[in-house]
TIVO-2410 file (N, C-alpha, C; in nm, 3 decimals):
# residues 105
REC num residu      c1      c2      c3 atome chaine
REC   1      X  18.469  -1.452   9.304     N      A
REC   1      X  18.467  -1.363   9.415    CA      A
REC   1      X  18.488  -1.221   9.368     C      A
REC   2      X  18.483  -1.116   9.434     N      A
REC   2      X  18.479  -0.993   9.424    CA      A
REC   2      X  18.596  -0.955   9.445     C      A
REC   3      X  18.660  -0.856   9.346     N      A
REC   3      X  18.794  -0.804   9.388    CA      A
REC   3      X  18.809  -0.695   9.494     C      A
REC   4      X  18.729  -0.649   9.573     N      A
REC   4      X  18.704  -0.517   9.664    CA      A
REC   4      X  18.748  -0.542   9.795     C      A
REC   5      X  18.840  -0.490   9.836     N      A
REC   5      X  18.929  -0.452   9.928    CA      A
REC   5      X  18.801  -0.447  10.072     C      A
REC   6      X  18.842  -0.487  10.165     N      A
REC   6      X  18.766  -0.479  10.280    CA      A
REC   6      X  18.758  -0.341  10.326     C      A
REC   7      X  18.690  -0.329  10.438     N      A
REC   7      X  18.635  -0.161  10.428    CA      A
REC   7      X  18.793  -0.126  10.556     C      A
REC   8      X  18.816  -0.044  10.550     N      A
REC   8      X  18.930   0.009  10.636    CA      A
REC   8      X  18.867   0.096  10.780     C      A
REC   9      X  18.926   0.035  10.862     N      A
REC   9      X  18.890   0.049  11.013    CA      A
REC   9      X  19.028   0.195  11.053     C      A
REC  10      X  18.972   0.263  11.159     N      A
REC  10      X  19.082   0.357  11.222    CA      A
REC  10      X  19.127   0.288  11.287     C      A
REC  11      X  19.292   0.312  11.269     N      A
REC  11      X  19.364   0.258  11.372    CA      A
REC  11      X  19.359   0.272  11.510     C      A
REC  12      X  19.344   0.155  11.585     N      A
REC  12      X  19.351   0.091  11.714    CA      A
REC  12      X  19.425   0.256  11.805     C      A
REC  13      X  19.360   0.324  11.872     N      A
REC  13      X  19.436   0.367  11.956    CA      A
REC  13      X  19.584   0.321  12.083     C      A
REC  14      X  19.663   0.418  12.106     N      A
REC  14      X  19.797   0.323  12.143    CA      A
REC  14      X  19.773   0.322  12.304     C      A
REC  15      X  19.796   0.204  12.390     N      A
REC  15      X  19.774   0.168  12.534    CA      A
REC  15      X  19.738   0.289  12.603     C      A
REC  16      X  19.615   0.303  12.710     N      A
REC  16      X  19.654   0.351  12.798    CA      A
REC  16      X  19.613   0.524  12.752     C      A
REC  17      X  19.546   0.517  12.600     N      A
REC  17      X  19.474   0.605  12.573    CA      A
REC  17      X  19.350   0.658  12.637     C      A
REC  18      X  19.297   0.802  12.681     N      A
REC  18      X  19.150   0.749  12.699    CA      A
REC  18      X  19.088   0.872  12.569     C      A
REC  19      X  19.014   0.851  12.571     N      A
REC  19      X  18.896   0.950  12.439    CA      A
REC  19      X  18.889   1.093  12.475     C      A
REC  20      X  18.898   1.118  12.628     N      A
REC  20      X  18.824   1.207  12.712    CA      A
REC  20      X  18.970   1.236  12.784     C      A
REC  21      X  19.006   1.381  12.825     N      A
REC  21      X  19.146   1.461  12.900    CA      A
REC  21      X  19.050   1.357  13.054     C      A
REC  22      X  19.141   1.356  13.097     N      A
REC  22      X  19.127   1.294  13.257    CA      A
REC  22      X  19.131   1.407  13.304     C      A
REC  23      X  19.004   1.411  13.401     N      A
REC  23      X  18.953   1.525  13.473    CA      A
REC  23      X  19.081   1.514  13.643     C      A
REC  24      X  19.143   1.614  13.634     N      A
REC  24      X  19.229   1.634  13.779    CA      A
REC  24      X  19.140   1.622  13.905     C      A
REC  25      X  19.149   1.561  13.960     N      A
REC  25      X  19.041   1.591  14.131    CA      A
REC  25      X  19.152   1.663  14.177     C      A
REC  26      X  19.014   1.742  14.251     N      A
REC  26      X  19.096   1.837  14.361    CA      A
REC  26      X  19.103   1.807  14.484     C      A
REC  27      X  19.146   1.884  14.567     N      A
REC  27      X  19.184   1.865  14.699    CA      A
REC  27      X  19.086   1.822  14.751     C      A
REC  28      X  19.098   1.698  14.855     N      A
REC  28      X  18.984   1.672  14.966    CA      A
REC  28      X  18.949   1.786  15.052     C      A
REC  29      X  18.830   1.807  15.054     N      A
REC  29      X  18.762   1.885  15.111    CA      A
REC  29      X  18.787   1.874  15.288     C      A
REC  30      X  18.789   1.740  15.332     N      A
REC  30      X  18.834   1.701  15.476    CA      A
REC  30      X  18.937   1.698  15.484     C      A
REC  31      X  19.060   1.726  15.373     N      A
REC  31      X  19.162   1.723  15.452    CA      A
REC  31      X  19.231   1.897  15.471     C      A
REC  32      X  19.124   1.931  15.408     N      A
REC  32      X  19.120   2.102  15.424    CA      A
REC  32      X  19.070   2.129  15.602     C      A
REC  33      X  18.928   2.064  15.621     N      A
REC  33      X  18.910   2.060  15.719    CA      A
REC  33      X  18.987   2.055  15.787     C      A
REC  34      X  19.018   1.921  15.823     N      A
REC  34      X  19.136   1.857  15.936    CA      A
REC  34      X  19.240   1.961  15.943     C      A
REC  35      X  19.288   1.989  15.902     N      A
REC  35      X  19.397   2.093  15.929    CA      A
REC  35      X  19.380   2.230  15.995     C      A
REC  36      X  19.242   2.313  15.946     N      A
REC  36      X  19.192   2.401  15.984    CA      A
REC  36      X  19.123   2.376  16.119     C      A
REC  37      X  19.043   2.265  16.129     N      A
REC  37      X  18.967   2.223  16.313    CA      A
REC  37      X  19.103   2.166  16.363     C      A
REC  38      X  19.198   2.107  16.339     N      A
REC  38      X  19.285   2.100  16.442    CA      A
REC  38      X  19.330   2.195  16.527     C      A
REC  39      X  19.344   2.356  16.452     N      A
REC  39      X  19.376   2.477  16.524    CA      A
REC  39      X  19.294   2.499  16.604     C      A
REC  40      X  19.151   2.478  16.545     N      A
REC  40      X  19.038   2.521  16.625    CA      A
REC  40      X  18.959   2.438  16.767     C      A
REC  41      X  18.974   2.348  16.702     N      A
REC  41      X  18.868   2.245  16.760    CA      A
REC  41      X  18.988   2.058  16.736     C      A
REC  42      X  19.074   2.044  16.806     N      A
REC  42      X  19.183   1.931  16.786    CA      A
REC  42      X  19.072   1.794  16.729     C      A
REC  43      X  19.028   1.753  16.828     N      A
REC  43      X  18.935   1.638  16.831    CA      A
REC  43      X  18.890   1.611  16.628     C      A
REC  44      X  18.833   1.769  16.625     N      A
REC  44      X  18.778   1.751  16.481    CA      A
REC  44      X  18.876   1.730  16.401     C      A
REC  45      X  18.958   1.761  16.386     N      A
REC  45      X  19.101   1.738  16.305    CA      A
REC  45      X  19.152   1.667  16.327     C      A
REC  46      X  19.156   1.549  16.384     N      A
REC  46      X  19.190   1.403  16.403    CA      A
REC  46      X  19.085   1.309  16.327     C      A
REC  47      X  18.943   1.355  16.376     N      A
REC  47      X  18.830   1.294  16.294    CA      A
REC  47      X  18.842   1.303  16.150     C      A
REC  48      X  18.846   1.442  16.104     N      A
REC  48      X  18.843   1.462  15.959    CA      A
REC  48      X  18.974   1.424  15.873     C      A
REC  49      X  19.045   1.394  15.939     N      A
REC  49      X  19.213   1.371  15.885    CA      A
REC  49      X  19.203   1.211  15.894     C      A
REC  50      X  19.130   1.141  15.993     N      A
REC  50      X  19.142   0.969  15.959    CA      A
REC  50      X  19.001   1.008  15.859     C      A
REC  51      X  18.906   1.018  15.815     N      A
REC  51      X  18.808   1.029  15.748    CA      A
REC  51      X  18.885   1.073  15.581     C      A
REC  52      X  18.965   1.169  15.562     N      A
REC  52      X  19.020   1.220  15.464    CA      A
REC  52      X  19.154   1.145  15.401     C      A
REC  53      X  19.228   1.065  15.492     N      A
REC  53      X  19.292   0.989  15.441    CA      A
REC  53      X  19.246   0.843  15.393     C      A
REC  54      X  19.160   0.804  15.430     N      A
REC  54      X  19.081   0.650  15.382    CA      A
REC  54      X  19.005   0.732  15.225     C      A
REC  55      X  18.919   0.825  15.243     N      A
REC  55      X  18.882   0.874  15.148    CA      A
REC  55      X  19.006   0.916  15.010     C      A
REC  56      X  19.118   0.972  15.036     N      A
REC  56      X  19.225   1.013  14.972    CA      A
REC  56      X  19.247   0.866  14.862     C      A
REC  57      X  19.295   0.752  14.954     N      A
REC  57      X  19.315   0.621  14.927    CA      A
REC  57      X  19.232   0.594  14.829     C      A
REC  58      X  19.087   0.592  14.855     N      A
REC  58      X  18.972   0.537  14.763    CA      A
REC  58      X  18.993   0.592  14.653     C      A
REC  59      X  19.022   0.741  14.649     N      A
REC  59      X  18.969   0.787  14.521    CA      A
REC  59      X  19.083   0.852  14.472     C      A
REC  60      X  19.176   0.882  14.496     N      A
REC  60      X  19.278   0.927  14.480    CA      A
REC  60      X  19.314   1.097  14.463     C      A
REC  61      X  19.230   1.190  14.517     N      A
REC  61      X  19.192   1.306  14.521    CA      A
REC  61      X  19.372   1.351  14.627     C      A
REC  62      X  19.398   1.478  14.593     N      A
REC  62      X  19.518   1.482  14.668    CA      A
REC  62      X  19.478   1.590  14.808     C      A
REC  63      X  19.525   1.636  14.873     N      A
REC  63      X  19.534   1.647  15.000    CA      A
REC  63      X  19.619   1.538  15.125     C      A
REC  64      X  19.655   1.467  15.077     N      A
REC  64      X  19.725   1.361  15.199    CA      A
REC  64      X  19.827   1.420  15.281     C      A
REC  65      X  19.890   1.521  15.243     N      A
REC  65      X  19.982   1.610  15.339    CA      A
REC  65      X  19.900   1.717  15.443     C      A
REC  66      X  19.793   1.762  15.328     N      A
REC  66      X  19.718   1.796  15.479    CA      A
REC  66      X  19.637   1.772  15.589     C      A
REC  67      X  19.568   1.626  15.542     N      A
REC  67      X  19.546   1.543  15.610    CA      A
REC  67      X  19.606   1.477  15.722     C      A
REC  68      X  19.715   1.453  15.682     N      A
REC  68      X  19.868   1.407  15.767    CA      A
REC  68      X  19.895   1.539  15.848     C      A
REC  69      X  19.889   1.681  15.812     N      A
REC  69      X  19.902   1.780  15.890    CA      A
REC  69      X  19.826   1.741  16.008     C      A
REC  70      X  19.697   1.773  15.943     N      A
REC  70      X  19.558   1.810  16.051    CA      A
REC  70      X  19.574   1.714  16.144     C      A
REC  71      X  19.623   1.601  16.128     N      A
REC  71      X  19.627   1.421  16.226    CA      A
REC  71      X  19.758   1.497  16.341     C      A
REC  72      X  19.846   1.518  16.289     N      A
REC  72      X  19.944   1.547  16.362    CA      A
REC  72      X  19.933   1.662  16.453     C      A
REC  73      X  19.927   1.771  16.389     N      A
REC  73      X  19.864   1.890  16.456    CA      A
REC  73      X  19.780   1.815  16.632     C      A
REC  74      X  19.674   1.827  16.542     N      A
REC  74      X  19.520   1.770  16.665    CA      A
REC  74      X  19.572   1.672  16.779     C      A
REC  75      X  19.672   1.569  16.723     N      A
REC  75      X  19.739   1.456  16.848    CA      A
REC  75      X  19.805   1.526  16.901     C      A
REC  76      X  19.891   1.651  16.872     N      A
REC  76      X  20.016   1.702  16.932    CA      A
REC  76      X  19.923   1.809  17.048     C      A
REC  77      X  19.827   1.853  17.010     N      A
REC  77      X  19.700   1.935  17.070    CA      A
REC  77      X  19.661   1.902  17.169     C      A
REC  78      X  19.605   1.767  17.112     N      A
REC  78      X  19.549   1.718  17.216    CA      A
REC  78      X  19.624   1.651  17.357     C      A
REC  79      X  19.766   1.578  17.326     N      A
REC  79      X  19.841   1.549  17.404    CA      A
REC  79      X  19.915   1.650  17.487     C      A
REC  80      X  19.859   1.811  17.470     N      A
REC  80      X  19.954   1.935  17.511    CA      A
REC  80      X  19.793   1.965  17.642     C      A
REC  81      X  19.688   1.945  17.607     N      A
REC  81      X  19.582   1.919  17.660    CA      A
REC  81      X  19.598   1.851  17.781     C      A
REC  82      X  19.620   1.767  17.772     N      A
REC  82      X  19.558   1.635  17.884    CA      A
REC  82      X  19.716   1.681  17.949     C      A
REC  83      X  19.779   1.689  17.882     N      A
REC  83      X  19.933   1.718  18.001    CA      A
REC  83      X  19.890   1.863  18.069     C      A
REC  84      X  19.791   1.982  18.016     N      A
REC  84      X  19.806   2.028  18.133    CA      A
REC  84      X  19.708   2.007  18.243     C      A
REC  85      X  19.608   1.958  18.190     N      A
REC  85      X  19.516   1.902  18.269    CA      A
REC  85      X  19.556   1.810  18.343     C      A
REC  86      X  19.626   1.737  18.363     N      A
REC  86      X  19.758   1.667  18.442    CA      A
REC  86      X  19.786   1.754  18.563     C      A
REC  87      X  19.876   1.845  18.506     N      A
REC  87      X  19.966   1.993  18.588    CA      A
REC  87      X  19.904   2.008  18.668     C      A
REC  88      X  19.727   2.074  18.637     N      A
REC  88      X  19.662   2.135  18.639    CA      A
REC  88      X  19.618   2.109  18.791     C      A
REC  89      X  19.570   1.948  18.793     N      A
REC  89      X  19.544   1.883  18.930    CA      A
REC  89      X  19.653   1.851  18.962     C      A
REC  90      X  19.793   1.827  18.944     N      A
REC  90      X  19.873   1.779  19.066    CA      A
REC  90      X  19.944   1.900  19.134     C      A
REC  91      X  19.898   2.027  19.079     N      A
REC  91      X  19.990   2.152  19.128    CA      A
REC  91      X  19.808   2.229  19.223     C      A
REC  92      X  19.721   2.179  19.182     N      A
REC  92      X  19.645   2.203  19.261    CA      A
REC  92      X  19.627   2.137  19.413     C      A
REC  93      X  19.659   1.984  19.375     N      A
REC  93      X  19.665   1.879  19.488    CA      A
REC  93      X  19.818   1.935  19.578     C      A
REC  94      X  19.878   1.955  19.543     N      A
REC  94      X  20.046   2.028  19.570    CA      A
REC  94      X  19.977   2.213  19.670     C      A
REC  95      X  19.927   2.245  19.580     N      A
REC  95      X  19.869   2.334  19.685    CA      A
REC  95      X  19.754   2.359  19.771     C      A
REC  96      X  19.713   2.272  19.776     N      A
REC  96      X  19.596   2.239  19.825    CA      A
REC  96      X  19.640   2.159  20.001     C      A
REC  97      X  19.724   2.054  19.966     N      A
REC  97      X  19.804   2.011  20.107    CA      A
REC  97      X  19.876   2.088  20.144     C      A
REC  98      X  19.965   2.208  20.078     N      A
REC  98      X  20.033   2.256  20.163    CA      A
REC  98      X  19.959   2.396  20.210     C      A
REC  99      X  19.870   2.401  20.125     N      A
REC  99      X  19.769   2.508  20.209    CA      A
REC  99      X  19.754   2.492  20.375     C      A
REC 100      X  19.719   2.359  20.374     N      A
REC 100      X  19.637   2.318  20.500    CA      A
REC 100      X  19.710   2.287  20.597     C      A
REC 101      X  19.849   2.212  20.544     N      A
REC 101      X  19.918   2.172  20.621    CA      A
REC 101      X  20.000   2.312  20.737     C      A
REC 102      X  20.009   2.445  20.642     N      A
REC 102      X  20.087   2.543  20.711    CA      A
REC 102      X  19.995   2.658  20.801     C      A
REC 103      X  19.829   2.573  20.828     N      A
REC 103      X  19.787   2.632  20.944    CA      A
REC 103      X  19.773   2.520  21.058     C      A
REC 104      X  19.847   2.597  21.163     N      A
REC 104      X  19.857   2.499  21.251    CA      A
REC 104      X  19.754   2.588  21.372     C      A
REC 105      X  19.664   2.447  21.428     N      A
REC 105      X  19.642   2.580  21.550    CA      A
REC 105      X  19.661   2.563  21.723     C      A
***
């Protein structure tokens, strides 16, 4: 047999190495949204904030606080909404009977 040493390999990189810097993702783009249409437009910032947090999940891109903003924001919006639209008709219905009621003829 041949006395020659086998050919020598580079050592095995150590766990959990990769070849390539891991590229940072940036912020979700919808959960930029969501936060910004909640001020504007509530409805949209509820949409884009459940849309931006499932997306967040998948891919792991960060924004989830503003996502969580924009959700909160837009419900708190929207629930400040419909309460006065509430007001709105029972203080109308409130003056509306006693309109009528205080002409007598």
């Amino acid at each position: 047999m041949s006395d020659q040493t086998p050919a020598s390999y580079p050592p095995a990189p150590p766990a959990g190495y990769t070849p390539y810097p891991a590229q940072k993702s940036g912020t979700n783009v919808l959960a930029i949204i969501a936060l910004v249409g909640a001020f504007v437009f509530p409805l949209a910032g509820v949409i884009c904030g459940h849309i931006a947090l499932s997306q967040i999940k998948r891919s792991g891109e960060s924004g989830r606080g503003l996502a969580l903003a924009g959700l909160i924001v837009g419900y708190i919006y929207i629930a400040f909404i419909i309460l006065m639209v509430i007001l709105a008709i029972v203080f109308s219905a409130v003056a509306a009977s006693a309109g009528y009621s205080s002409y007598s003829y």
